[in-house]
C-alpha positions in Angstrom: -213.3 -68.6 -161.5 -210.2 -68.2 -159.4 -210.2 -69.0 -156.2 -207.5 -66.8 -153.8 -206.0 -69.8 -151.5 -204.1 -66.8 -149.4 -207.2 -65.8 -147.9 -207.4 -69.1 -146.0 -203.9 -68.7 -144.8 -204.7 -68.1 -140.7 -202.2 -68.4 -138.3 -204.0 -71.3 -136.4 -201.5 -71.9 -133.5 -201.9 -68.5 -132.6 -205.3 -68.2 -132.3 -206.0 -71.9 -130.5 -202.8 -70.3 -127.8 -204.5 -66.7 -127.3 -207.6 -68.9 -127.1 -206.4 -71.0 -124.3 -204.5 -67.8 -123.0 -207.6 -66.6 -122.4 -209.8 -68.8 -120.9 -206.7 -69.6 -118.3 -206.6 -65.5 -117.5 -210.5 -65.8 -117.4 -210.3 -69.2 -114.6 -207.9 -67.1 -113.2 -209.9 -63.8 -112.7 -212.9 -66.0 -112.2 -211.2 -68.0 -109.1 -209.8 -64.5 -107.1 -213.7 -63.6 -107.5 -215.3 -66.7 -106.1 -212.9 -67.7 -103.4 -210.1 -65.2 -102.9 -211.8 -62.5 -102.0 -214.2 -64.1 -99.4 -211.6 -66.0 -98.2 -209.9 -63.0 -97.4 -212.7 -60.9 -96.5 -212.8 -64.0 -93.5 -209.2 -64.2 -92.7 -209.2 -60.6 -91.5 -212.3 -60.6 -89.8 -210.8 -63.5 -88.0 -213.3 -66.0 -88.8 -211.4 -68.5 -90.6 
């Protein structure tokens, strides 16, 4: 039984950096949600 060692060949860095990438552009979307937009929904009403 031979085993095929190429199919364990991943590019790991790659995948933990678009991993990060994307938990960083998810915060990111995630904090203009929560706080941006209120905070300038209340800006130009003038309450804050």
């Amino acid at each position: 039984m031979n085993v095929d060692l190429s199919e364990f060949d991943h590019p790991t860095w790659f995948t933990a950096g678009a991993t990060a990438a994307g938990y960083l552009v998810l915060l990111a979307v995630m904090t203009v949600l929560l706080f941006g937009i209120p905070f300038g929904l209340f800006y130009f009403l003038g309450v804050a």
